[in-house]
C-alpha positions as CSV (number, residue, x, y, z in Angstrom):
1,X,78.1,105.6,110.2
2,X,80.3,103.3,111.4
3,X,83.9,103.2,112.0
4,X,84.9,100.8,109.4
5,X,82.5,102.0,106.8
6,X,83.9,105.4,107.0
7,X,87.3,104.1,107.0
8,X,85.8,102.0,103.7
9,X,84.5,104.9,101.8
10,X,87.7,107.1,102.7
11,X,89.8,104.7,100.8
12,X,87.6,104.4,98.2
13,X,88.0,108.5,97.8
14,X,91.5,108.2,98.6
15,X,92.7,105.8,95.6
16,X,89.9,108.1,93.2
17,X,92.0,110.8,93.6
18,X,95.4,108.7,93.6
19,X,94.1,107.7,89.9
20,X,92.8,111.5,88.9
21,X,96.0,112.8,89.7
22,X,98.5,110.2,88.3
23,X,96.2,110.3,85.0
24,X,94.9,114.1,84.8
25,X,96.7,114.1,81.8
26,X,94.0,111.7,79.6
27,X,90.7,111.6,79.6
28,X,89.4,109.9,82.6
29,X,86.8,107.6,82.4
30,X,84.7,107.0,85.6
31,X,83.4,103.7,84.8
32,X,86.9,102.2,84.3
33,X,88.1,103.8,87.3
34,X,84.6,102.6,89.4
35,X,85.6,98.5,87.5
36,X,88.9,99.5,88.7
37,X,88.0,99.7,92.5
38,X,85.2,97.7,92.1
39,X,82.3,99.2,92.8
40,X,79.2,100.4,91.3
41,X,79.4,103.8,90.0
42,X,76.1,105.2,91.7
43,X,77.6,104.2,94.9
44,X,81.2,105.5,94.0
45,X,79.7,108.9,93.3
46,X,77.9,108.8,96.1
47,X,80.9,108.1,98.2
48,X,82.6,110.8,96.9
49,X,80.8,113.7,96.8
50,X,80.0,112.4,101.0
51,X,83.3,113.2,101.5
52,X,84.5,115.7,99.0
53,X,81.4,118.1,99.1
54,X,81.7,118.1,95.0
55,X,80.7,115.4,92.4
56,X,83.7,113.6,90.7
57,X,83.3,115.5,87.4
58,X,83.6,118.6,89.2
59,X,86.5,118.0,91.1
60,X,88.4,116.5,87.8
61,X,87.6,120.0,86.5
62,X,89.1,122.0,88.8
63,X,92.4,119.8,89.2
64,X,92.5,120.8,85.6
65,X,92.1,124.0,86.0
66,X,94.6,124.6,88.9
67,X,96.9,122.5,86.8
68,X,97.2,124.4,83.7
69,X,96.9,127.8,85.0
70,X,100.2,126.8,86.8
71,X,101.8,125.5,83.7
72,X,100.7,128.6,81.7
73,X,103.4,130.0,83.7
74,X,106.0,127.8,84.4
75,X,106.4,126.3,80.7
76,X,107.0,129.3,78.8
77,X,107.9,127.1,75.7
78,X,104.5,125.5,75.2
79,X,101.5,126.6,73.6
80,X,98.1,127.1,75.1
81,X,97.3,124.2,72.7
82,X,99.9,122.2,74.4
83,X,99.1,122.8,78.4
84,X,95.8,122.1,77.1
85,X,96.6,118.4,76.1
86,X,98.9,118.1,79.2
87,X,96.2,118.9,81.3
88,X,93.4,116.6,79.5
89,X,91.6,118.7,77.6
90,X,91.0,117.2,74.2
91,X,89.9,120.7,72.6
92,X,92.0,124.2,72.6
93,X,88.6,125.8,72.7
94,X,86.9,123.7,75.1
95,X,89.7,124.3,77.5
96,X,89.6,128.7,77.1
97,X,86.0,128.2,77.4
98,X,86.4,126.8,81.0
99,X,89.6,128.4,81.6
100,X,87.5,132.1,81.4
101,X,84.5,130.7,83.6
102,X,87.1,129.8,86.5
103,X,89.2,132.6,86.4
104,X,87.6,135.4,84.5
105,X,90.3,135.9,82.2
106,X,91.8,133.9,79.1
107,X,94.8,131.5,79.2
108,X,96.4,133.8,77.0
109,X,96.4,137.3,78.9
110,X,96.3,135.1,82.5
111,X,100.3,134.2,80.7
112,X,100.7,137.3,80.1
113,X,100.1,139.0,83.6
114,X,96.6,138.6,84.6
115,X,97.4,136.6,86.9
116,X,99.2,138.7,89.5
117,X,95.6,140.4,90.6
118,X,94.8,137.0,91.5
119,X,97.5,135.7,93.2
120,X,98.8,139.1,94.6
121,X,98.7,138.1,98.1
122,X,101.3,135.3,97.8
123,X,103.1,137.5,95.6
124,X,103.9,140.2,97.7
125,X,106.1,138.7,100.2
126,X,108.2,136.4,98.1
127,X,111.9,135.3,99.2
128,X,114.6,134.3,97.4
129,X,116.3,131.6,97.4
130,X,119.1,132.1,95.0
131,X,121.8,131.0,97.5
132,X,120.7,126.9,97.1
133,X,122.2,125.3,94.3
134,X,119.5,123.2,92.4
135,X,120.5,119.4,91.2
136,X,119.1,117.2,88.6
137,X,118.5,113.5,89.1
138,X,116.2,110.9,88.2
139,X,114.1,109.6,90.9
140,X,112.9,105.9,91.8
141,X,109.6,105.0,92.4
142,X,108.5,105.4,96.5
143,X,105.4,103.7,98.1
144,X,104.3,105.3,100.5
145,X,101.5,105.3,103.8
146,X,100.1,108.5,103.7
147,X,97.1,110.7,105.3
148,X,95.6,113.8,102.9
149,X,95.2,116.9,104.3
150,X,93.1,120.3,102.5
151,X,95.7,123.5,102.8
152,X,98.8,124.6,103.9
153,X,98.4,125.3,107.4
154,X,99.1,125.1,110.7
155,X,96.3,122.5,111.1
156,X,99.1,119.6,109.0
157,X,100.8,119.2,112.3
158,X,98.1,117.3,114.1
159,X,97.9,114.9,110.7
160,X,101.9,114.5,111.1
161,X,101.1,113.8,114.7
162,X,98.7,110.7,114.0
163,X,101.1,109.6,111.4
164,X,103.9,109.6,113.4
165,X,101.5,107.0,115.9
166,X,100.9,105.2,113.4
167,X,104.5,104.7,113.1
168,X,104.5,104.1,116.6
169,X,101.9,101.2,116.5
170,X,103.2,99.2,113.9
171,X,107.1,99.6,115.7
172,X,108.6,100.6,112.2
173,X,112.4,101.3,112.8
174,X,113.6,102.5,109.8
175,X,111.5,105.2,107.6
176,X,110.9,108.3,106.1
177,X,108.5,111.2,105.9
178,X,107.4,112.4,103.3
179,X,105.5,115.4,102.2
180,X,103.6,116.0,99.0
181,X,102.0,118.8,97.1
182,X,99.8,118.7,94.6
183,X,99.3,122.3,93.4
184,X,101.0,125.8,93.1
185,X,100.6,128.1,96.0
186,X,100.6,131.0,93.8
187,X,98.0,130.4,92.0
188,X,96.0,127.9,94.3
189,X,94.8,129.4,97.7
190,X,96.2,128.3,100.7
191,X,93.3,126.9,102.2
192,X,92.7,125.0,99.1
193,X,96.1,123.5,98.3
194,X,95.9,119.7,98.9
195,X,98.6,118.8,101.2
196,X,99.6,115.0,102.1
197,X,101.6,113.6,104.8
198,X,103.0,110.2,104.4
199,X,105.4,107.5,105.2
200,X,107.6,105.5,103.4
201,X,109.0,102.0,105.0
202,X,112.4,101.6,104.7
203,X,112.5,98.8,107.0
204,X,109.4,96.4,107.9
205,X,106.4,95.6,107.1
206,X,102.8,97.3,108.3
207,X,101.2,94.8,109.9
208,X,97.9,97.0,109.6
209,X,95.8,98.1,106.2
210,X,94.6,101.5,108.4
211,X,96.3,103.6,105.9
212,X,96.1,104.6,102.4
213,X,98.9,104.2,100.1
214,X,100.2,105.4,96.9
215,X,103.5,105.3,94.6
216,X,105.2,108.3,94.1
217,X,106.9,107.5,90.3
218,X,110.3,107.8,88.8
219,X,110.8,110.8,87.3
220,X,113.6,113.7,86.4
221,X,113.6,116.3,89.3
222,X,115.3,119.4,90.2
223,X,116.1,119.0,94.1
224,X,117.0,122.0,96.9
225,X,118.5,120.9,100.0
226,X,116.9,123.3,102.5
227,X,116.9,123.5,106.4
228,X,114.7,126.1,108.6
229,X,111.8,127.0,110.4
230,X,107.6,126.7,109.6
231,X,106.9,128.6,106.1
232,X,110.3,128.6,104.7
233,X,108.9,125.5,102.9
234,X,106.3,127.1,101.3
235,X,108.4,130.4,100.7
236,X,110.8,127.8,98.8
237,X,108.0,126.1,96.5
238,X,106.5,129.6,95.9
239,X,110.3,131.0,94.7
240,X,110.7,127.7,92.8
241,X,107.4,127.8,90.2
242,X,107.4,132.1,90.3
243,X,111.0,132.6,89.7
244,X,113.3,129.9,89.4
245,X,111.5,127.5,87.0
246,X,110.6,130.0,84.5
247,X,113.9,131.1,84.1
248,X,115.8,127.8,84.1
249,X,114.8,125.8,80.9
250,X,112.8,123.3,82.0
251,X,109.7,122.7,82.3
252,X,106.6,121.4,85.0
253,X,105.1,118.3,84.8
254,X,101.4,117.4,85.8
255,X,103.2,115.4,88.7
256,X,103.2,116.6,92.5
257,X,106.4,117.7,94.0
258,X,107.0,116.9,97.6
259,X,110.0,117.0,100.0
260,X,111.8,114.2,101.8
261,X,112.7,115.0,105.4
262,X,115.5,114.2,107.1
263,X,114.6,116.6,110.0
264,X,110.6,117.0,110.2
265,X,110.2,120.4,112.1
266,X,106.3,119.4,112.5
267,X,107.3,116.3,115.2
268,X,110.7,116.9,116.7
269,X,111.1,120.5,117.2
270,X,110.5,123.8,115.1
271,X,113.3,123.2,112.7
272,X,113.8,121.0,109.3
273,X,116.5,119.5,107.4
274,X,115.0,118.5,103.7
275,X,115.5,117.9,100.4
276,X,112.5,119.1,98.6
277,X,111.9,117.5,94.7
278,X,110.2,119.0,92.1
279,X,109.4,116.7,88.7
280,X,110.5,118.5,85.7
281,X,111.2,117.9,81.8
């Protein structure tokens, strides 16, 4: 396959799952999403499952999944009803029904504790984080140049790397990077968290359409200002949705939280200086 073509078809992926994760919250219909991109839909699914491994309907299923069994813990105030509907599932039943056959356990009891046998290795070496004092603002929208990336590992470096050459090529003098997460490391394995390194233009224009982009939307977060080494990160986002959020009133939304750096330990040297943002309600 060609250069282009696979640049072509990654795109194509890249903006399905841009769309499946800004709308996971409704029920997603393909064939507006294939007029959307405009494209055929045997060709779309095609595409995707190329460069996925799964077909579209799968995937959608398990960003559900991971979705709501991270809000069955964070929003203590709602119902199972409730995640349910935030997660796109138009059916309480429907929703336990596939909530069992992925996790072997119901919504209910995985609330109630069930979920520390499957999560126990992230459990077990949590840090606190008590010392950072969190504030609340509302957030503007940020476009963004970004490259995706499948788990939290050592591996993101090299993907910061060509981003930063990107940078590079198109002589951008003024920007900011940007990382994104789209799911709960306590629930989510590592290797399977997605993981998105990306760019945002603060001054000039990319004179090149090699890169994907995407709008990260307003919304109220809860922000930590946090400097350190590789994993405190992680450590942070895992103390945030185990401890902190359940205990502070608010609530998780189905958006992605993601930290703006100031310092990015994974280009200039093993230390960071962020401020990472999580969307709340």
């Amino acid at each position: 396959m060609k250069n282009k073509t696979i640049k072509e078809h990654q795109k194509i992926v890249d903006s399905a799952l841009y769309y499946i994760y800004r709308y996971i919250d409704t029920d997603i219909n393909i064939d507006t999403l294939c007029q959307d991109l405009n494209i055929s839909r045997y060709h779309f699914q095609r595409v995707f499952k190329a460069i996925m491994g799964v077909n579209i309907y799968e995937y959608i299923k398990s960003i559900r999944l991971q979705k709501s069994a991270s809000l069955l813990l964070t929003n203590k105030g709602a119902t199972i009803s409730e995640i349910a509907q935030m997660c796109g599932y138009s059916s309480q039943s429907s929703f336990i029904r596939a909530f069992k056959a992925k996790f072997n356990t119901t919504p209910k009891l995985w609330r109630g504790g069930e979920y520390k046998s499957y999560a126990k290795a992230n459990l077990k070496d949590l840090k606190t984080f008590e010392h950072i004092e969190p504030k609340i603002l509302k957030t503007t929208p940020i476009e963004a140049h970004y490259i995706r990336h499948k788990g939290y590992t050592k591996e993101v470096k090299l993907i910061w790397q060509k981003l930063q050459s990107w940078v590079y090529h198109q002589d951008i003098k003024e920007y900011r990077y940007i990382a994104l997460y789209h799911d709960n490391p306590i629930v989510t394995p590592l290797s399977e968290c997605g993981y998105i390194a990306a760019v945002e233009i603060v001054d000039g224009i990319a004179t090149k359409d090699d890169l994907s982009t995407f709008i990260i939307p307003s919304s109220v977060c809860a922000t930590f200002e946090i400097e350190g080494a590789y994993g405190d990160i992680l450590k942070l986002i895992e103390w945030v949705y185990n401890n902190w959020l359940p205990n502070s009133g608010f609530e998780a939304t189905t958006l992605p939280s993601y930290t703006i750096f100031k310092q990015n330990h994974f280009l200039d040297n093993s230390h960071f200086v962020a401020t990472y943002y999580l969307p709340i309600r």
